[in-house]
N, C-alpha and C positions, 0 to 999 in steps of 0.2 A: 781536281778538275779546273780548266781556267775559266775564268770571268769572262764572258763577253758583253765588253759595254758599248752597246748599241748605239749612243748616243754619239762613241768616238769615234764610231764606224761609220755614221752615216755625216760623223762633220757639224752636230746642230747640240742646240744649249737645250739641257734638263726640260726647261718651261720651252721649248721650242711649238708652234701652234703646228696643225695638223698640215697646215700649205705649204710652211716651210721643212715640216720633213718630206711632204711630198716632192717638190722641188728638189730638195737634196738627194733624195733615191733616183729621180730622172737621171739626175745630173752624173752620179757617180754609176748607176745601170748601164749610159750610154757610154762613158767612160772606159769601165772593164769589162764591156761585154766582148766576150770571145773573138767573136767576127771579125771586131775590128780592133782591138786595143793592139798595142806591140808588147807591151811589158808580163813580164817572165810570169806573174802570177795573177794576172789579171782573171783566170778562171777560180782561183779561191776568194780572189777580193768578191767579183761578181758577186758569188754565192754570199758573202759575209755583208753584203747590201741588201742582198733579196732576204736572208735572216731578218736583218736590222729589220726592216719593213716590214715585215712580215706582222713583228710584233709591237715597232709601236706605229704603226697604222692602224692598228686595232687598238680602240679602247680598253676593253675588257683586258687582252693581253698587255698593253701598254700598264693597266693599272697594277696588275700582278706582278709586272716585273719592275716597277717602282715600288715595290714593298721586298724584292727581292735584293734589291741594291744596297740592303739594310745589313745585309748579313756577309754582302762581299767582306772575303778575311784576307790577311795579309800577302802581297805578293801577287795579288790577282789570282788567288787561289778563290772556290767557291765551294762550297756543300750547303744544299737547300736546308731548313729550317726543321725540326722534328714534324714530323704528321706535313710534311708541303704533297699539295697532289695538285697541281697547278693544272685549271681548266681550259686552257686553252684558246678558247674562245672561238671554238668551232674549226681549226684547222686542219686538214684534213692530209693522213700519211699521203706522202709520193709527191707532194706538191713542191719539195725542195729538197736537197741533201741536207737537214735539219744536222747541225754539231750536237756533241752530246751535253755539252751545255743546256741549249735547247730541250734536246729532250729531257734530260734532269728536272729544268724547271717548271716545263709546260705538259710533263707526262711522256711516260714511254709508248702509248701507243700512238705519239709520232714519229716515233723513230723508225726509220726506215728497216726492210730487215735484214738489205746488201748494202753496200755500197754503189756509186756512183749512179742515184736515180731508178737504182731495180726495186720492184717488189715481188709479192709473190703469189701473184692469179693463180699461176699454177701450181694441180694440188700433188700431193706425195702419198701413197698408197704403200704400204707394207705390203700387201697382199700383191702388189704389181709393184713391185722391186727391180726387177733385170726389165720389166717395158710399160715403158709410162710417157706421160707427154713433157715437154719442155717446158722450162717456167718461163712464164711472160714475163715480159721486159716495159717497161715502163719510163718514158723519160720527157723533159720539157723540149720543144724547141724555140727557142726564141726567136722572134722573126720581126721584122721592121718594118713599119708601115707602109717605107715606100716599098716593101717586099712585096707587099700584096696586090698591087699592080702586076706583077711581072708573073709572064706567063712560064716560067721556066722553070727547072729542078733547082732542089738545093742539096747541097753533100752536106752528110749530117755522121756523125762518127760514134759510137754507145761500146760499152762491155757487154761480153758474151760470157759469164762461168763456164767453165770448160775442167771437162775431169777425163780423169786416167786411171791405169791398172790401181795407181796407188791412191786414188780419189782426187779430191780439188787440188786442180793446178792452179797459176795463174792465170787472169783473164785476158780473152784474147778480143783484140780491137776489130771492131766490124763497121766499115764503109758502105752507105746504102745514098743515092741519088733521090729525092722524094719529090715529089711535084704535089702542092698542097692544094687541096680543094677549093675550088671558087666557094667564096662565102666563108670561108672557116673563119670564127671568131673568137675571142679570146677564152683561154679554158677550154676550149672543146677538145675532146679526145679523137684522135685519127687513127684506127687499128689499120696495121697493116700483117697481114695472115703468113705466117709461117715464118717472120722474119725475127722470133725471138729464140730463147736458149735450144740447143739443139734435143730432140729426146734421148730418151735410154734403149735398148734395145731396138724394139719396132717400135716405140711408142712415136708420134708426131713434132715437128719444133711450135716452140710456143711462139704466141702471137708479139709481136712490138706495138706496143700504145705511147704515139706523140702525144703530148699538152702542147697546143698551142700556148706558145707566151709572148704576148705583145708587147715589145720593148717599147718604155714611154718616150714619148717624142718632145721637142723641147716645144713646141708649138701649139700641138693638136690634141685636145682631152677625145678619150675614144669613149661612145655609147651605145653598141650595139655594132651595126656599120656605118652609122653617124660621124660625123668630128664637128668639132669645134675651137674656133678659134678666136680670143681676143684681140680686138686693132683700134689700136689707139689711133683719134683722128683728132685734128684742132680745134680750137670753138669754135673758125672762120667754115670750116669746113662743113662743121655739125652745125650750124646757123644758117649759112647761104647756100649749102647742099656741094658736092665734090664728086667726081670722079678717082677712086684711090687704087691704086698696086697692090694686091695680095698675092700671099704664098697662097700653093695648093699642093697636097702630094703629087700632081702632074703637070706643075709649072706656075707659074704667074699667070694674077688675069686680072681685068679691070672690073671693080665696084661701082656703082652708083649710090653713094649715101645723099639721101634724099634733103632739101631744105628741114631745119626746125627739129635736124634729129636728137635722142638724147641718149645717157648713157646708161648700158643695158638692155637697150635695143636689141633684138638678133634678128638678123636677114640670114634668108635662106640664098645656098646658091645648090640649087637643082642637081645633080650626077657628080656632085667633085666629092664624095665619102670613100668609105670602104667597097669593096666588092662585092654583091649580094648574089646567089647562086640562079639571080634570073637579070639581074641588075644593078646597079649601084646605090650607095647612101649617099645623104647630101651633106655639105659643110654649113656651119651655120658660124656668122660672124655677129659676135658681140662686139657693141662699141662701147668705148669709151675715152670720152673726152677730157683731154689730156692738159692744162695748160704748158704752155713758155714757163722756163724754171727762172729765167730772167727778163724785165722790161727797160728798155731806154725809155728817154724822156717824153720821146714824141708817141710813144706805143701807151704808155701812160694815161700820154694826154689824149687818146681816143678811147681810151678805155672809160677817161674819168667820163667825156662827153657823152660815151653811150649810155652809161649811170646818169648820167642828167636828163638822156632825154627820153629815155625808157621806164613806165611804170611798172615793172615786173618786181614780183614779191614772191621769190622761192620758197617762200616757207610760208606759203599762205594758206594752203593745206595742214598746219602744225597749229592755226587757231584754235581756240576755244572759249566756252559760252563764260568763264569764268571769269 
């Protein structure tokens, strides 16, 4: 079986801290995601980042599979350790097309038990053999922030199993238009009624269940239908107060950062969020003050002056009786 080393997949070092693999997943999700990428295999990379993350965004599987790396043997070949029944750390089948790597490590009951995103709601009766109902289909769709704005369908494309006199054929590709619910937030499952494997006899077709998956944005941390966004602002600015430019998922707009602001601060800006199924979330802008990475002479010499003529003591707060 081969190695997957998560750390080369997603681009970041062993000791990498939890931000910078965050960061790295945005970066390479947004990258190979289907939708938009051009390159030939960008739907296996996708999946091979959303892996990667999967497990070491999570502590618990992060630490398991640093004990796993131990036993990687030659060639990039792998076989888990005598007695390995790797806990996984709560994840849950159908949320990825898990490799079997993966499930090797972290246990087979994440293994999915089709391929490309199926499971299996639906149930199979002996006793109802020639008519029974269709199995459900289950799959992610990933969808982009600025998606959720927009009031329109999306084409979305999944496998059907499909069988014959002689039983399982290959599967055949099924095209469906979907218009997503106002408010749908991330995770949430969207059944839609008869659009999965076809039945047997007279039995009924099974259902199709979307995952919403909210592709991360390079900008905007999502919290419900909330966003958030960091904006770096000057100390001229965060001192005498500023009017500044911000992005929004529905365009630019102007800020007022108040005199005497600091950093870490968050202002609210009222309706510019997610979609909520009666109304919108709001964005909230964290600042932070940013200096000049360089000073001339004369930028210096007001700096030094306002040290001379200002008794502030930032760290006046850090005294003690001692």
């Amino acid at each position: 079986m081969e190695f997957k080393d998560y750390y080369d997949i997603l681009g970041v070092q062993e000791d990498a801290d939890k931000k910078a693999i965050k960061t790295a997943y945005r970066r390479l999700a947004r990258k190979y995601h289907p939708d938009v990428s051009k390159e030939r295999d960008s739907e296996r990379r996708f999946k091979e980042v959303s892996e990667a993350y999967e497990v070491l965004g999570n502590d618990e599987r992060r630490a398991e599979y640093d004990q796993l790396r131990k036993y990687r043997g030659k060639g990039g070949e792998f076989e888990p350790p005598p007695g390995w029944q790797g806990a996984g750390g709560g994840a849950k089948n159908g949320e990825f097309d898990f490799s079997d790597f993966f499930a090797s490590a972290f246990g087979d009951h994440f293994r999915q038990s089709t391929a490309h995103g199926r499971s299996s709601r639906g149930s199979t009766s002996s006793e109802d053999l020639f008519s029974r109902r269709g199995q459900d289909i289950e799959i992610d769709m990933p969808i982009f922030l600025e998606e959720t704005l927009k009031d329109e369908a999306k084409t979305i494309q999944y496998q059907l199993p499909h069988y014959g006199e002689s039983g399982r054929l290959q599967d055949v590709k099924k095209t469906l238009k979907v218009k997503i619910p106002k408010g749908a937030v991330d995770g949430e499952l969207i059944r839609l009624q008869g659009q999965g494997a076809p039945g047997f006899g007279k039995g009924p077709a099974g259902d199709l269940y979307l995952r919403i998956k909210l592709v991360p944005h390079p900008l905007f941390d999502v919290a419900g239908h909330d966003l958030t966004i960091t904006m770096p602002v000057a100390p001229w600015e965060a001192a005498l107060g500023a009017t500044v430019n911000i992005p929004t998922l529905s365009g630019r707009i102007n800020l007022t950062v108040a005199p005497n602001s600091q950093t870490g601060q968050r202002l609210r800006v009222k309706g510019r969020g997610l979609p909520t199924k009666t109304d919108k979330g709001d964005l909230y802008v964290v600042l932070k003050v940013v200096m000049p990475k360089t000073a001339d002479a004369a930028s210096k010499s007001l700096w030094e002056q306002l040290a001379a003529k200002h008794a502030f003591d930032p760290r006046s707060e850090l005294e003690t009786n001692s």
